[in-house]
N, C-alpha and C positions, 0 to 999 in steps of 0.2 A: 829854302822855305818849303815846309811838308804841306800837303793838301792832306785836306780830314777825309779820310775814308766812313763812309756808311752803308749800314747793314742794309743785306738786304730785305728785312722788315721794312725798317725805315723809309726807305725808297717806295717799297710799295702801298705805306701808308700814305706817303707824302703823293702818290699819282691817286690814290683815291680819292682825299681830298677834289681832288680838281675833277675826276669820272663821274664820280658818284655823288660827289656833295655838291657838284658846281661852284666850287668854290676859283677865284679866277688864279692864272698860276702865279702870278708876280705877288697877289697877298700870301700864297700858300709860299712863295719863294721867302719872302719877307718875314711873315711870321717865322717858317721854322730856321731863318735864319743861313738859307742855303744861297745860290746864285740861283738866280732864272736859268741862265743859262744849262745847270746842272740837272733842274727841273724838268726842262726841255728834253734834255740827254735823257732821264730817264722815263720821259713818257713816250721818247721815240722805241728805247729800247724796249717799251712794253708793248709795243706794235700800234699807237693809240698816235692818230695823226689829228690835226686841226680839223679836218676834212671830217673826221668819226664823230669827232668831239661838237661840232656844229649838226651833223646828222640823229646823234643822240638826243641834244638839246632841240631839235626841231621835232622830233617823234613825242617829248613829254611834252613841250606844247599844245600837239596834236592832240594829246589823250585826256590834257586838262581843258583842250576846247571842247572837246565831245563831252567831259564830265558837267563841265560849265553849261554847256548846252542843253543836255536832258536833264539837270537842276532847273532852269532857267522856265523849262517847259512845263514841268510839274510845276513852277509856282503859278505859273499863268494858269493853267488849268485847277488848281485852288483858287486863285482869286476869281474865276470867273463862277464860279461853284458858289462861291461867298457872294459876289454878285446878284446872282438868283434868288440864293437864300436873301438876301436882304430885301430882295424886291417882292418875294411870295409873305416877307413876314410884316412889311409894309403896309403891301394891299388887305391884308387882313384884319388889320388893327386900323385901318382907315375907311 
């Protein structure tokens, strides 16, 4: 019994998937029909450890809590603007 040989395109599609797109490896194993195990084998040989791979995924967090944050800040600082305004347009009309 032959094992299927893949290009290496292929392989390096198939570890972006799970780098770049976060996508997890067992689906990416799954969908394109490969073994985990083979998955594995090729994201070791692309030098990309568990250890990276949790490191990465913890640095976009980081960058989507800072973005989430100074969003978060500017609306406060609208709404309390809107606050004002309501209250100077209030007292005037009262």
């Amino acid at each position: 019994m032959s094992s299927k040989r893949y290009t290496d395109e292929f392989k390096t599609e198939a570890v972006k998937q799970i780098t770049e797109r976060g996508y997890p490896a067992s689906e990416v194993a799954r969908r394109l029909g490969v073994s985990s195990h083979s998955l594995y084998a090729w994201l070791r040989d692309a030098g990309i450890n568990r250890e990276s791979r949790k490191a990465d995924k913890q640095t976009d967090l980081e960058i989507e809590n800072a973005r989430l944050r100074a969003e978060l800040r500017r609306a406060e600082e609208e709404r309390d603007i809107l606050k004002k305004a309501a209250a100077y347009f209030a007292k005037l009309s009262g």
